[in-house]
C-alpha positions in Angstrom: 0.0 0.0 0.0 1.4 3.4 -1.0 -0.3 6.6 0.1 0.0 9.9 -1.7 -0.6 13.4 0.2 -1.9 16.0 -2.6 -1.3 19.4 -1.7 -4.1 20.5 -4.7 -4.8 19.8 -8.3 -3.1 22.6 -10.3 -1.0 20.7 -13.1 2.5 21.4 -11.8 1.5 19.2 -8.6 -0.2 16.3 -10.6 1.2 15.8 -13.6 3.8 13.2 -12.6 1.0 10.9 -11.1 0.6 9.8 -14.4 4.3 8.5 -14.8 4.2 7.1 -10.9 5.4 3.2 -11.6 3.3 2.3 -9.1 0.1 2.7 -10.7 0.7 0.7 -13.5 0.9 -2.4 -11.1 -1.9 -4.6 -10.8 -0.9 -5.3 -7.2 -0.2 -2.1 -6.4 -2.8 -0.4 -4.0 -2.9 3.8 -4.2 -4.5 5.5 -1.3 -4.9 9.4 -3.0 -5.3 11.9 -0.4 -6.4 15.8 -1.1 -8.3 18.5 -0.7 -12.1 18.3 -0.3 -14.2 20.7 -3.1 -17.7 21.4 -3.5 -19.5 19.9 -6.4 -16.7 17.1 -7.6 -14.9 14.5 -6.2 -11.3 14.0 -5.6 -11.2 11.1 -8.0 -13.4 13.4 -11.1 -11.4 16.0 -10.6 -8.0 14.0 -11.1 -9.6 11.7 -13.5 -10.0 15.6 -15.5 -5.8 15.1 -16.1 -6.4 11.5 -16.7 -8.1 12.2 -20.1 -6.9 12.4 -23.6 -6.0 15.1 -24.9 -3.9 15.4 -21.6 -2.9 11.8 -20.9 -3.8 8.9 -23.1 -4.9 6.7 -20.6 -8.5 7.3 -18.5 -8.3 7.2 -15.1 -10.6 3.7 -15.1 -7.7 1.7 -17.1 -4.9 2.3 -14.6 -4.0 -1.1 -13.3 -3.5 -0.2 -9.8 -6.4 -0.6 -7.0 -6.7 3.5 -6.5 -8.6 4.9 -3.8 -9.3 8.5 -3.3 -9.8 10.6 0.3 -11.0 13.5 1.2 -8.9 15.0 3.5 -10.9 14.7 7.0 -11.2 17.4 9.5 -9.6 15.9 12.4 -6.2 14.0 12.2 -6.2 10.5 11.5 -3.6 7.5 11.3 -1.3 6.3 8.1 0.6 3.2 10.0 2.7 4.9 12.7 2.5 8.7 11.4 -0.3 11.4 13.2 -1.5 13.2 10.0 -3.0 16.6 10.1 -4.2 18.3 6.9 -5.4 22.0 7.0 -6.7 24.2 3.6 -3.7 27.3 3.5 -3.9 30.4 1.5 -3.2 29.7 -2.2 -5.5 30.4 -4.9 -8.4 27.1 -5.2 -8.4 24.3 -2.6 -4.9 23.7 -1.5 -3.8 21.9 2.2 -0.7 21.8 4.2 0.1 18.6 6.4 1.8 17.8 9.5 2.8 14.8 9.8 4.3 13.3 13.5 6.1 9.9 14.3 7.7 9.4 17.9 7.2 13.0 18.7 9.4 14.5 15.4 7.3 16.7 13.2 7.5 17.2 9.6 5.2 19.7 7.7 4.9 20.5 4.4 3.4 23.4 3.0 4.5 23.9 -0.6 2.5 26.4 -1.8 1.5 29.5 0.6 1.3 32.8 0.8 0.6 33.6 4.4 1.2 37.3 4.2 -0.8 38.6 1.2 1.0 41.8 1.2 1.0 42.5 4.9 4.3 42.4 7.2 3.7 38.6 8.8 5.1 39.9 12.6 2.3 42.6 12.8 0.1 39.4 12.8 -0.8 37.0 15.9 0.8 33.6 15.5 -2.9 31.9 15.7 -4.0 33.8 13.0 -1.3 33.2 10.4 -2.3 30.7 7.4 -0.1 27.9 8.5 0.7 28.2 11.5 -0.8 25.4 13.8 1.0 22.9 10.9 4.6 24.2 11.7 4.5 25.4 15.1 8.1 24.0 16.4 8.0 21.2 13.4 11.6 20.0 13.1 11.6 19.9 9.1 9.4 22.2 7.5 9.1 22.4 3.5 8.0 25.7 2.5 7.3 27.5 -0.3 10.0 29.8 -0.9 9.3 31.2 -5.0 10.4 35.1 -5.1 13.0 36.9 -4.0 11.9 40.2 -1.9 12.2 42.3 -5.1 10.0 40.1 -7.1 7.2 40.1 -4.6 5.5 43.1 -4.9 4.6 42.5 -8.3 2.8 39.3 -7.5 1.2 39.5 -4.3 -2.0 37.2 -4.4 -0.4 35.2 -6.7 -0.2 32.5 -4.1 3.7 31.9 -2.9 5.9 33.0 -0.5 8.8 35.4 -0.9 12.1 34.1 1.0 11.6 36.6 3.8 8.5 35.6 4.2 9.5 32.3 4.6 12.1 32.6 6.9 9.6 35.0 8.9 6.9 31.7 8.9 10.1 29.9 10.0 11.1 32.0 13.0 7.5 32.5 14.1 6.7 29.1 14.5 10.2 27.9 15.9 10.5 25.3 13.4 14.4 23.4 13.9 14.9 23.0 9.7 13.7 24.5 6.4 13.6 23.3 2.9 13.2 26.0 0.7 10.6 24.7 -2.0 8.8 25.2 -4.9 11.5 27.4 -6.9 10.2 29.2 -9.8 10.9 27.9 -12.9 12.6 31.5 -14.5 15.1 31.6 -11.7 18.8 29.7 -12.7 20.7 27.5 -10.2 23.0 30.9 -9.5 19.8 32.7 -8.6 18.6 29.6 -6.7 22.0 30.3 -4.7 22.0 33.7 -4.2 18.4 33.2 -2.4 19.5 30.5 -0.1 22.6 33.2 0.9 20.2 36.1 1.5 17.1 33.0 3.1 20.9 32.7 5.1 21.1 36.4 6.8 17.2 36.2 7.3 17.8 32.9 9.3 20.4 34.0 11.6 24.2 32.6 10.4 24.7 31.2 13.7 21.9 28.7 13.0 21.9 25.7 10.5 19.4 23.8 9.2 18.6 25.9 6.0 18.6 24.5 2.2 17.2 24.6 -0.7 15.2 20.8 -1.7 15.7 19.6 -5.0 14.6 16.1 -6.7 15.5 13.0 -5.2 16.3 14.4 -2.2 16.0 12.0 1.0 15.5 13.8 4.4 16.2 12.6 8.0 13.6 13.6 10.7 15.5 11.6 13.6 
C-alpha cells in the first residue's frame, strides 16, 4: 500500500502521477489523499488530467487498485504517522500537512502565501495561514518562490517570498527549512544567491537551512 498526500490539483503538482510506476501495477494499492471541493470528487477532478488530450490513458484503465480521500477534518492515522491536513492560502483548494512519528514533526506546505501583502510579525501567531501545521516542526518544506524584489509584483499570486518564509520559519520555531517550490525562471546561481540572503534572514549562527531539490531524502530523527 502506498499513500499519496496532494497538496491540490493545479497541473505542476499532478502531472507526474501519471508517470508514478506504481500505478501501473496490478498489485499495487494507491490511497490518494487531497483537498475536499464542493461539487466534484477528488477522484473526477484527477480523472479531468487522466483524459486524452492530456494523458492517453482514462483514469478507469490504470491497473493499480486507486482509492481517493477526502482529506478529513480531524487527524487520522497512516501506520505509525499522526497526519494533520489543513486548507492554506493559495489560490483554489490547497492543504498543508503535519505529519508526526515518535514526537518528530515534519510539515509541508509547498505552496502558501501567508502574508498577502501584509508584514507577517504585525500578525498574531494563531491567525497566520499555517501556523498550527509548523508550530516548532523539526523539518518544515515551504514554499520559498520570489526573492523580496519580485514580490511586490505578484502578491495574491499564491507563494511566498524568501523573507516571508524565513519569517513563517522563525514564528513558528520550526528546527529545519527546505526551501521549496522554486520558480521555474530563476537559474541554479539565482537559486543560490536566495538561499545566501534566506541565510542572513535565518540568523548565520543557525543551520538547518537548504534549498530541496529532486530526489532528495531527508532525516527527521
Amino acid at each position: 500500500r502506498i499513500d499519496l498526500l496532494l497538496s491540490h490539483l493545479h497541473l505542476d503538482h499532478i502531472e507526474g502521477l501519471g508517470f508514478f510506476t506504481p500505478i501501473w501495477d496490478a498489485n499495487c494499492e494507491v490511497h490518494v489523499w487531497g483537498p475536499p471541493s464542493p461539487g466534484h470528487s477528488l477522484r473526477d477532478r484527477v480523472a479531468a488530467y487522466f483524459s486524452p488530450p492530456l494523458f492517453p490513458v482514462h483514469l478507469d484503465e490504470v491497473p493499480a487498485h486507486l482509492v481517493f480521500h477526502d482529506v478529513p477534518e480531524t487527524d487520522w492515522e497512516l501506520g505509525p504517522v499522526r497526519v494533520r491536513g489543513e486548507l492554506v492560502k493559495h489560490p483554489g483548494p490547497t492543504m498543508g500537512y503535519r505529519l508526526e512519528e515518535d514526537g518528530k514533526v515534519l510539515t509541508y506546505i509547498s505552496d502558501h502565501e501567508p502574508a498577502l501583502g501584509v508584514d507577517l510579525e504585525t500578525i498574531q501567531p494563531d491567525w497566520i495561514s499555517g501556523y498550527s501545521l509548523a508550530e516548532r516542526a523539526d523539518v518544515l518544506l515551504h514554499d520559498a518562490q520570489y526573492t523580496e524584489e519580485e514580490y511586490p509584483q505578484r502578491v495574491g499570486w499564491g507563494h511566498s517570498s524568501i523573507a516571508h518564509t524565513m519569517t513563517f520559519a522563525l514564528i513558528a520555531k520550526v528546527q529545519r527549512v527546505f526551501m521549496f517550490h522554486h520558480d521555474p525562471l530563476h537559474s541554479d546561481a539565482q537559486l543560490e544567491a536566495m538561499l545566501v540572503r534566506a541565510r542572513e534572514l535565518w540568523g548565520s549562527d543557525r543551520d538547518g537551512l537548504a534549498l530541496s531539490f529532486e530526489g532528495m531524502q531527508i532525516d527527521v530523527s
